[in-house]
C-alpha positions as CSV (number, residue, x, y, z in Angstrom):
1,X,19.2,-3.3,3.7
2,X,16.7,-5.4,2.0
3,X,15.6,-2.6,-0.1
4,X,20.0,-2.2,-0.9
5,X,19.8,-5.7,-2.2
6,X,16.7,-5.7,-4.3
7,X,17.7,-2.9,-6.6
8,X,20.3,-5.0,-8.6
9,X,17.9,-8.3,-8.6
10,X,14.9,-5.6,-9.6
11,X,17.0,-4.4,-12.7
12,X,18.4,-7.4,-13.8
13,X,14.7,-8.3,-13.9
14,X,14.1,-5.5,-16.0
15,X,16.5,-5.1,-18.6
16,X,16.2,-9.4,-19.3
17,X,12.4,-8.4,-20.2
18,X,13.3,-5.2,-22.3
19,X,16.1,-7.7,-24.3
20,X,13.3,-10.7,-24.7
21,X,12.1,-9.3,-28.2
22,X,13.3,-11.8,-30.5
23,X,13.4,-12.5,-34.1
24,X,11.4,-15.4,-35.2
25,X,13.4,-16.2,-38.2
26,X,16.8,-16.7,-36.7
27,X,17.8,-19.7,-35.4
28,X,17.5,-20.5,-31.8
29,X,20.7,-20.4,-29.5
30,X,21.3,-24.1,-28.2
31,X,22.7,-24.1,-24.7
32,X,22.4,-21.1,-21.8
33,X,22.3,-17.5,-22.6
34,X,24.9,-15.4,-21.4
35,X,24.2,-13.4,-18.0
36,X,23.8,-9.4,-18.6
37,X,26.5,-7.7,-16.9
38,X,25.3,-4.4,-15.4
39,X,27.5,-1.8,-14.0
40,X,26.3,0.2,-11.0
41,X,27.1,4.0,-11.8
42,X,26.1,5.5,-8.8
43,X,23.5,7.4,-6.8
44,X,21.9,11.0,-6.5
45,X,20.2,11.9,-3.6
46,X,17.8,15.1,-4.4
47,X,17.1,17.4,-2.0
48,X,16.9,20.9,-4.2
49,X,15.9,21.5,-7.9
50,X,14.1,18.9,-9.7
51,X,14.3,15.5,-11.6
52,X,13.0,15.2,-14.5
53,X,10.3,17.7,-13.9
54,X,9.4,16.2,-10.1
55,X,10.8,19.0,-7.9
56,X,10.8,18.9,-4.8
57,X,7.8,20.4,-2.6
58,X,5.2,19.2,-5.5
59,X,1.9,17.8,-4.8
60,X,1.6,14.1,-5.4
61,X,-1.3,14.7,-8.0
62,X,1.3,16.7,-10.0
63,X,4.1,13.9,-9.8
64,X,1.6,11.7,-10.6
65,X,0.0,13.5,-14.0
66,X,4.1,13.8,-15.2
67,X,5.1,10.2,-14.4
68,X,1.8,9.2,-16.5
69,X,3.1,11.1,-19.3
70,X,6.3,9.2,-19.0
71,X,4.2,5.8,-19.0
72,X,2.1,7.1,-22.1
73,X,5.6,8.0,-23.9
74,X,6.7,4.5,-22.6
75,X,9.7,6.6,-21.2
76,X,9.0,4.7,-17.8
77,X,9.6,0.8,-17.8
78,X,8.1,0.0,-14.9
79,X,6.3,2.3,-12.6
80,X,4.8,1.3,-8.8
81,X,3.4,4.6,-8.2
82,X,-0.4,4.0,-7.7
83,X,0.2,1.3,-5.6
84,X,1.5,3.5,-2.9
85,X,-0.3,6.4,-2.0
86,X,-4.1,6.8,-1.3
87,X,-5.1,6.9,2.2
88,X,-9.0,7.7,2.0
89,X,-11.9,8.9,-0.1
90,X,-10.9,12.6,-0.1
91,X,-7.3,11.6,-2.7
92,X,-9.9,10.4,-5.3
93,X,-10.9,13.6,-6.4
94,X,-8.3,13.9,-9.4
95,X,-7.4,10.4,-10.1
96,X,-10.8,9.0,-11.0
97,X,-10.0,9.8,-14.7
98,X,-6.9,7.7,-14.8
99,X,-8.5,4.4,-13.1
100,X,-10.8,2.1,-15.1
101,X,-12.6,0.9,-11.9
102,X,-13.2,1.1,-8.4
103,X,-14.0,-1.5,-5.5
104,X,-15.4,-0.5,-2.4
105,X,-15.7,-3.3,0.3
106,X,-15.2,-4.7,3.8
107,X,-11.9,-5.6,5.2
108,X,-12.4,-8.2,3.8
109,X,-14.3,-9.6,0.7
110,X,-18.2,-9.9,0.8
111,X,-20.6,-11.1,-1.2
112,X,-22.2,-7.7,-1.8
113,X,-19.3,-5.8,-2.4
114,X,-19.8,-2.9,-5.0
115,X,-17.6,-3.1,-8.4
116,X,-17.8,0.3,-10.2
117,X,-16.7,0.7,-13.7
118,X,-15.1,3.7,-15.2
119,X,-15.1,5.1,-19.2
120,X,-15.2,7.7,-20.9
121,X,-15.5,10.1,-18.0
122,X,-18.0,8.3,-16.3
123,X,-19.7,4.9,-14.4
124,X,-20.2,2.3,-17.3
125,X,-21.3,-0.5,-14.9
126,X,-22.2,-1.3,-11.2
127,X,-22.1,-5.0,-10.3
128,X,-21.6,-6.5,-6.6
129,X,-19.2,-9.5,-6.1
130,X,-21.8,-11.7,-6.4
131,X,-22.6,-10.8,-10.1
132,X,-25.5,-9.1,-9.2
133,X,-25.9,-6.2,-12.1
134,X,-27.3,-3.0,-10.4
135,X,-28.5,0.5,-11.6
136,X,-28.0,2.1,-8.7
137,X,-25.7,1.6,-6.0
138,X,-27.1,1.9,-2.9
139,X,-30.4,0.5,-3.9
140,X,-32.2,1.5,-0.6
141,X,-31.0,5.4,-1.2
142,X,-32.4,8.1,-2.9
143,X,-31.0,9.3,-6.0
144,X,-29.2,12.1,-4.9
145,X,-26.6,9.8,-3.1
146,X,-26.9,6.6,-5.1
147,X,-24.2,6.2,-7.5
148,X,-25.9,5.6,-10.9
149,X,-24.8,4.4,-13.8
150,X,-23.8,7.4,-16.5
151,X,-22.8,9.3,-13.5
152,X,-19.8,11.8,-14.1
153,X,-16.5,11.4,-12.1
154,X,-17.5,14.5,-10.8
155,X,-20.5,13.4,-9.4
156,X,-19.6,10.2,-8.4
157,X,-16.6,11.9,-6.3
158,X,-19.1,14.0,-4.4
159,X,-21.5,11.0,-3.5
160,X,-18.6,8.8,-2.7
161,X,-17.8,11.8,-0.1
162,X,-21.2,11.2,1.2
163,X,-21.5,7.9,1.6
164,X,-18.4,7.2,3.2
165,X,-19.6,9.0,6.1
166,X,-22.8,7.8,6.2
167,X,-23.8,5.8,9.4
168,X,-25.5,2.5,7.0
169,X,-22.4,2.6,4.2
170,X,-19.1,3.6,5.5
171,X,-18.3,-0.2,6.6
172,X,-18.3,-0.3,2.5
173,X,-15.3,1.8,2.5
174,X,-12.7,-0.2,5.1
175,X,-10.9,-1.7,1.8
176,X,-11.3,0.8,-1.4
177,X,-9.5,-0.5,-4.3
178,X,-9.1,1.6,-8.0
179,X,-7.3,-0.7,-10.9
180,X,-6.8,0.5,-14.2
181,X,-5.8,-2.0,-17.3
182,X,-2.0,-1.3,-16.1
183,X,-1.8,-1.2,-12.5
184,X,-4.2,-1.1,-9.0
185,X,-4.1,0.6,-5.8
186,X,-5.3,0.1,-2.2
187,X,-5.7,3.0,-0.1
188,X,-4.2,2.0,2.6
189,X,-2.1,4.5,5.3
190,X,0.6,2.3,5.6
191,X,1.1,2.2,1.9
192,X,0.8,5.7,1.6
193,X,4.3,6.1,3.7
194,X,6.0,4.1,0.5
195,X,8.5,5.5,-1.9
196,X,6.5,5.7,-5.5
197,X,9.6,3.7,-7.9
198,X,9.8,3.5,-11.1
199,X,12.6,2.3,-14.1
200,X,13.6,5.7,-16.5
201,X,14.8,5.1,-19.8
202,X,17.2,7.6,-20.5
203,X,17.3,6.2,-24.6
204,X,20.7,7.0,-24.6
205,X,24.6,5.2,-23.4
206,X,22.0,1.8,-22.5
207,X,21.7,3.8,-19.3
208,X,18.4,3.4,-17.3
209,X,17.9,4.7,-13.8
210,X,16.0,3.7,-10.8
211,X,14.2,5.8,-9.3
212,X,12.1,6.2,-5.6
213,X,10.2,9.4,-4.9
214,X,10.0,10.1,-1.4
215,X,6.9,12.3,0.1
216,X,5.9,13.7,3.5
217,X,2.6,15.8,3.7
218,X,1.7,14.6,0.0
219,X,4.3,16.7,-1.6
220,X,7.8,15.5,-2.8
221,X,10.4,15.6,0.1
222,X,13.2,13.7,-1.4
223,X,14.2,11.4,-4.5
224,X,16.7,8.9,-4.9
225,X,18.2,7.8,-8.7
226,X,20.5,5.2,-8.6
227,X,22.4,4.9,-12.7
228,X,23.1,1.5,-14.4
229,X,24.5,0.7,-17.6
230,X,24.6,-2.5,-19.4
């Protein structure tokens, strides 16, 4: 029900931040705007087929790599999806390249927690919360597990494999956070149970739809689209 009652609120949200642009050389409006008025059109509810090139039954690193082109072609106004579904180490391996860094810490945060950060395909810089600049992350281990700086994705996938089940360095991976300049997202199981939703611009009749994939078993099991015009 409280999900029911946020769509509306959610796009009237929206569509007042996609009609802010305004012209600085026309003179300002004395007195309250007018309210939007959006029409509700309806839902789909996908079981079969596809939308918009999500079928259902594909992998969540597939939906993901599509809904990122839709974000690149500013297609998607406002997408949740990498806040939503990483559950442990292992559903790194192919986002890495789409994060610009990573956190790996304690339930909580600590002093020495280990700030990664990602470029060009690889670890830029390693800092812990405290500031401290390191080379190396963990400085007591050898170089085969430490993450380095210059380290590929690649590599820094397989060591983060290692370490997290490693006896002294797995209580640095109770709380693993990756952010990139647009969004962030905690791997956490609960979260992973969450509809990935975003806003589609359709470009066309002032239509947009909102839209909540649905997954079980990391693939697609269902998506909702609910249609608004304005």
């Amino acid at each position: 029900m409280r999900a029911a009652l946020f769509l509306p609120f959610f796009l009237l949200v929206v569509l007042n931040l996609m009609s802010c642009k305004v012209n600085q050389d026309e003179p300002a409006i004395v007195g309250p705007e007018p309210e939007p008025r959006v029409n509700y059109l309806g839902r789909d509810s996908i079981t079969t087929g596809n939308y918009r090139g999500i079928a259902i039954n594909t992998s969540t690193n597939e939906t993901f790599e599509i809904l990122e082109g839709y974000r690149k072609n500013k297609t998607i106004v406002y997408l949740g999806a990498v806040n939503n579904y990483f559950a442990d180490v292992t559903d790194m391996k192919d986002r890495l390249q789409f994060f610009d860094w990573l956190v790996l810490d304690e339930t909580f945060d600590t002093p020495d927690g280990v700030q990664l950060q990602l470029a060009s395909g690889k670890v830029k810089s390693i800092r812990l919360n405290n500031g401290t600049q390191l080379s190396q992350w963990p400085q007591a281990a050898g170089s085969q597990k430490a993450i380095a700086t210059d380290d590929a994705l690649e590599v820094l996938y397989g060591k983060l494999v290692v370490l997290s089940s490693s006896q002294d360095y797995k209580h640095k991976f109770q709380r693993v956070v990756l952010g990139a300049k647009y969004e962030y997202a905690l791997y956490d199981p609960k979260k992973a149970e969450l509809p990935w939703a975003f806003i589609y611009d359709t470009h066309a009749q002032g239509i947009t739809e909102q839209v909540r994939v649905y997954f079980k078993d990391k693939k697609v099991d269902y998506i909702l689209v609910d249609r608004f015009q304005q």
